[in-house]
N, C-alpha and C positions, 0 to 999 in steps of 0.2 A: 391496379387493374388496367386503366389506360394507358398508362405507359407501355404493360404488356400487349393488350390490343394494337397499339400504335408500331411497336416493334414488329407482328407478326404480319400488321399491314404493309411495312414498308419491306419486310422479306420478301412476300408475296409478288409484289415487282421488279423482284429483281430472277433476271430470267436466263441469266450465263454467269460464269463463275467472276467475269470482269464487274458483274453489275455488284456481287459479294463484294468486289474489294474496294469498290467506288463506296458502298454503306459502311465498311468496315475503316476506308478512311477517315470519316465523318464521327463515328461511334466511341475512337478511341483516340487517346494524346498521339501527335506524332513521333515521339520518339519510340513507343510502341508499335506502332504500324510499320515503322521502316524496320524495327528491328524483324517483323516478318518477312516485310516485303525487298531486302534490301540484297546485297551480295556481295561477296570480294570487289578490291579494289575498284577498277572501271565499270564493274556487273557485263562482261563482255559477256560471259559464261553465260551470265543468270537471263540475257538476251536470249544468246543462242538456242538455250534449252527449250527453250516457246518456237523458236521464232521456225526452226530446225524441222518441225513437222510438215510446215508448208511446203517443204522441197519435195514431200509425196503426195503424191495421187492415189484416189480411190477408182477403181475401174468396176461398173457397175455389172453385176450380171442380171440377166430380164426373165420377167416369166417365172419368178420362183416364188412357191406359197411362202411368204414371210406374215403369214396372220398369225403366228405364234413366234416369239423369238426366246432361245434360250439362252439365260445369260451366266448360268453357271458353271464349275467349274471346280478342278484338284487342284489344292496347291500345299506342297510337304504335307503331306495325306489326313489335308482337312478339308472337307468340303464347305467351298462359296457359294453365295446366291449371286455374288458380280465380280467382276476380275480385275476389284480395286482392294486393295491394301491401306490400310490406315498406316500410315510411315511414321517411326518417332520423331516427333516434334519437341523440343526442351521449353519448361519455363511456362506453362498453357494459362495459369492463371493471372501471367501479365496483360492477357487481352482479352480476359473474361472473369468474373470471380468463379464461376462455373470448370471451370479449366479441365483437366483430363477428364473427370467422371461424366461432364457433358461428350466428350468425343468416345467415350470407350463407351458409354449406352447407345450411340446411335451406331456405331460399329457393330452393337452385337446385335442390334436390330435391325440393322440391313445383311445379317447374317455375313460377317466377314469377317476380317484379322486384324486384332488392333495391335500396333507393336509399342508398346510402353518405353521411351527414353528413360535413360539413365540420370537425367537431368529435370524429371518430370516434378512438379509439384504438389504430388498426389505419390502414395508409397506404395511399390510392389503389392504388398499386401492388400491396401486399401482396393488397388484396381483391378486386383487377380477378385478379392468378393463382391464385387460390385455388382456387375453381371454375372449371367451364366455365359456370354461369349468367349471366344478365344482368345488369349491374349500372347503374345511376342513377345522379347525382353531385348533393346536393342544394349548394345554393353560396349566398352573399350578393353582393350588392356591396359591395365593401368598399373602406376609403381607397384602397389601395393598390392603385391598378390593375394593376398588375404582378403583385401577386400573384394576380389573377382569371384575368389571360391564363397566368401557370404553371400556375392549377390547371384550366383549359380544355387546354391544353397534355397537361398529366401523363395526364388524362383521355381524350384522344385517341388516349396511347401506350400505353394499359389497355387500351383497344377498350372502354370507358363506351359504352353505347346511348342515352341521355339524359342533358341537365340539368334541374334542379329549382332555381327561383331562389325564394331565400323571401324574403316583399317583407313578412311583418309584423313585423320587428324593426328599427324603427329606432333603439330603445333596447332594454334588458330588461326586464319586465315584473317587478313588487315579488312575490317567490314567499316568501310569508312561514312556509313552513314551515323553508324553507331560513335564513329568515334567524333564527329562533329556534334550528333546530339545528347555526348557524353553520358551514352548507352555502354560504360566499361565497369570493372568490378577495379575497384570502389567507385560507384556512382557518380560522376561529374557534369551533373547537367547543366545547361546555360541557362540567362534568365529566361530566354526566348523559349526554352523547352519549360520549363517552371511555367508560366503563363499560359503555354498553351495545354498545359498540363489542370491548371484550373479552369479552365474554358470545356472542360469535359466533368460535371460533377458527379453522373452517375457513377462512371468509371472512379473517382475517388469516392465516392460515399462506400463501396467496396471494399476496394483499396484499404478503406482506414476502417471501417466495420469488420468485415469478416477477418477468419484467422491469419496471423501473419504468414505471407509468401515466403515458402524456403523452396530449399532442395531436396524432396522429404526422403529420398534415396539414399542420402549422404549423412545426417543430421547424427551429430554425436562421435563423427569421425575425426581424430586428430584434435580431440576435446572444443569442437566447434558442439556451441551451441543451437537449439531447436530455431530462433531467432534472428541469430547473427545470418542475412541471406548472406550477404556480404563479403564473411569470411568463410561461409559454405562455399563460392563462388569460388573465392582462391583457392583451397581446398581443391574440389575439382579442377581446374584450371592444372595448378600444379602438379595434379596426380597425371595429365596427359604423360605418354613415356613417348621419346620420338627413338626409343632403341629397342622397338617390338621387330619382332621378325615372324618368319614362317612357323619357326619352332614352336613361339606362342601359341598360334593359335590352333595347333594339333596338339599342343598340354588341355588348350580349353574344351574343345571337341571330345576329347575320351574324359575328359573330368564332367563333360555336359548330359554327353552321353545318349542323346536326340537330336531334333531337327536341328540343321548346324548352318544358318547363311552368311556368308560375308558381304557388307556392305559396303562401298564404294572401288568396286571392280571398274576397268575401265579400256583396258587390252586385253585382246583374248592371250596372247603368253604369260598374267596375273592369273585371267581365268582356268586355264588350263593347270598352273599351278596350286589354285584352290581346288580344282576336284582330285589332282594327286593326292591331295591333303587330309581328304573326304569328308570336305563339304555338302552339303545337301542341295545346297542353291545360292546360285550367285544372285547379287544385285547389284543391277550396273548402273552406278548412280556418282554425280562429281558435287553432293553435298547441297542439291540444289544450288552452285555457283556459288558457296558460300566458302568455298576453303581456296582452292587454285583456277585463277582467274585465266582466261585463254584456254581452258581446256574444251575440248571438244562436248558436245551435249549426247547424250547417252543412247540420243533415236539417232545420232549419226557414227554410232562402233557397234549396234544390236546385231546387225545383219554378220557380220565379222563375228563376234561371239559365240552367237548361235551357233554357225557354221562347225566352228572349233569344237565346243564342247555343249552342244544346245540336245545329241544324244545320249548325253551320260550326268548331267543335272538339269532341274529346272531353274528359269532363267525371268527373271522381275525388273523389269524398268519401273527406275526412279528419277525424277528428274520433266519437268514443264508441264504437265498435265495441266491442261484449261479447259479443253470439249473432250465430250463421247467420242468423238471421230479422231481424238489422240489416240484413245485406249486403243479404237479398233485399227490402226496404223499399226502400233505397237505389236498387236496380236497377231497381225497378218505378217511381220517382219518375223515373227518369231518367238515373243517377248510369251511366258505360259502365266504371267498377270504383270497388272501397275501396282504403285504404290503412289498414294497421294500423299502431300504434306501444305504445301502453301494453301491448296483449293480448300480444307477442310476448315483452314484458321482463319480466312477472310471471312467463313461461314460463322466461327467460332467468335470473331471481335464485333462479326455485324450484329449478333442474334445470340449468343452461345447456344444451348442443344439446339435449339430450331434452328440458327441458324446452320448448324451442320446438317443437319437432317436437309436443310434444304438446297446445300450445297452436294447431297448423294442424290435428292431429286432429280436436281438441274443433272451430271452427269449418268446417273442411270436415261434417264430421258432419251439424252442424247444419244449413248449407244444404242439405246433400242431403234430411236430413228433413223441411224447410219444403217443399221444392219438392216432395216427394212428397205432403206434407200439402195443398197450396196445388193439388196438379194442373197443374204448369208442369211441361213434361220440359227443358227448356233454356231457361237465362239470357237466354237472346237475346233468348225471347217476353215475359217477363217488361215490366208497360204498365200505365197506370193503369188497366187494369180489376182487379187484384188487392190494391189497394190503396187505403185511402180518409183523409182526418180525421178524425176521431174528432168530435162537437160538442161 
């Protein structure tokens, strides 16, 4: 009980989504942390994508009743309470034993869309009953077609509202924190990672109590065992196909047969080629900086996307979200919602359910205060007149 007390006091202090990751450094082993917080090679990407908002301006309008603000919203025709997105995140219960079912409860209780990874450690199944919110299915193409059509299948008998096909991993991207803290499958950690790994007991009392960590999406494929994460891990790994094309993902779309997004868009001549395709909605996202290092960040090609094909799909930035006054950037550029991923797991390694919960506090907050500040009473008006380049 004090330890719980003690946890939700020291959430309580923490009042932007930097102060989440400053407690969530502390909370858990580092090789854990960096596998969140970390990014392809140099992290120039994983910079940019934060750093990239600042080059805009919000330009204030005056005199407007902002004593009500509304933060709702359509998005692939479910209705939100805030125009944030749960984005799948792999692997949840490496930085909480809590893992996905702490984030897909506070998702459905901030009324919004949780997108379940393929990589998740909690099973379709498991998170489709969890809740009564809505849930996402983010997926690859993978060798084994069979296994797509299961997990479109599994998904249909969950009542999944969406797929979410991610088209930037043809390979994995060199995450060089991971590979110094020999964060690889098969496991290679240094003694320095072992050490600092016992310097965190709760996180192991966990760890070695509750159920063993797998892949719970995967288990039993290619005669891997419930147990083995391990050889789960290669498994996956080696199901990546780097010789998927267009064709794929219009076999998956008529075999889906619903909302249909593709994940990591990033030119509108990609985008344009996905609504050919008839997709439902792009999302323009570069893996949160975790796959191709130097690529552009997502708030600097939106306005470009839109343009192109922003009247004939909806259109979801993924990629650096830290403040409210990100989201409302994004929306005034164009973007018809975000999707979070990093802000949700500092919340999840500091606190698990609380602290995601109070990771949607801190950003609900904030947009309601921008928009009070800014003179918008409702997301929807939200247009480049509130927003500019910086020179």
């Amino acid at each position: 009980m004090a330890t719980l007390m003690n946890n939700r006091s020291a959430l309580q202090t923490c009042n932007t989504i930097a102060d989440l990751r400053s407690l969530a450094r502390r909370r858990i082993p580092k090789v854990m942390f960096d596998y969140i917080d970390g990014g392809a090679e140099d992290e120039i990407t994983l910079q940019r994508n934060c750093s990239s908002f600042s080059r805009y301006e919000l330009l204030p309008h005056t005199l407007v009743d902002v004593s009500r603000i509304e933060l709702g919203t359509r998005i692939q025709g479910l209705e939100i309470a805030l125009p944030l997105i749960f984005s799948p995140t792999g692997a949840n219960r490496l930085f909480h034993h809590q893992g996905e079912l702490a984030v897909s409860a506070v998702a459905a209780a901030a009324g919004t869309v949780y997108a379940l990874s393929s990589m998740s450690t909690h099973s379709i199944e498991t998170i489709g009953a969890h809740t009564a919110g809505d849930h996402w299915f983010q997926i690859y193409v993978w060798k084994d077609r069979g296994v797509v059509k299961e997990f479109i299948a599994r998904c249909k008998a969950s009542g999944y509202k969406g797929l979410c096909l991610t088209v930037d991993v043809p390979t994995l991207g060199q995450r060089e924190r991971d590979l110094r803290n020999g964060m690889t499958i098969p496991p290679r950690f240094t003694l320095a990672s072992l050490v600092d790994m016992a310097l965190h007991p709760q996180w192991w009392w966990h760890t070695l109590c509750d159920p063993r960590i797998t892949l719970a999406n995967v288990v039993n494929k290619a005669g891997v065992g419930l147990n083995d994460a391990t050889a789960l891990g290669q498994y996956a790994n080696s199901q990546l196909d780097p010789s998927v094309t267009w064709d794929d993902m219009a076999w998956m779309i008529q075999e889906w047969g619903g909302p249909f997004m593709i994940k990591g868009i990033m030119t509108a001549a990609d985008a344009k080629r996905a609504v050919a395709c008839g997709v439902s909605g792009v999302i323009i996202s570069n893996h949160g900086g975790r796959q191709l290092d130097h690529a552009p960040a997502p708030i600097e090609v939106l306005q470009e996307i839109v343009a192109d094909v922003g009247d004939s799909t909806e259109i979801i930035l993924d990629g650096g979200i830290r403040r409210g006054s990100d989201v409302v950037k994004a929306l005034a550029l164009g973007a018809d919602a975000c999707m979070i991923g990093r802000a949700y797991l500092y919340g999840l390694a500091a606190g698990g359910e609380a602290g995601v919960e109070r990771a949607v506090t801190i950003l609900r907050t904030e947009i309601t205060r921008t928009m009070q500040l800014l003179g918008c009473a409702d997301i929807k008006h939200l247009n480049g007149n509130f927003v500019r380049r910086r020179n």
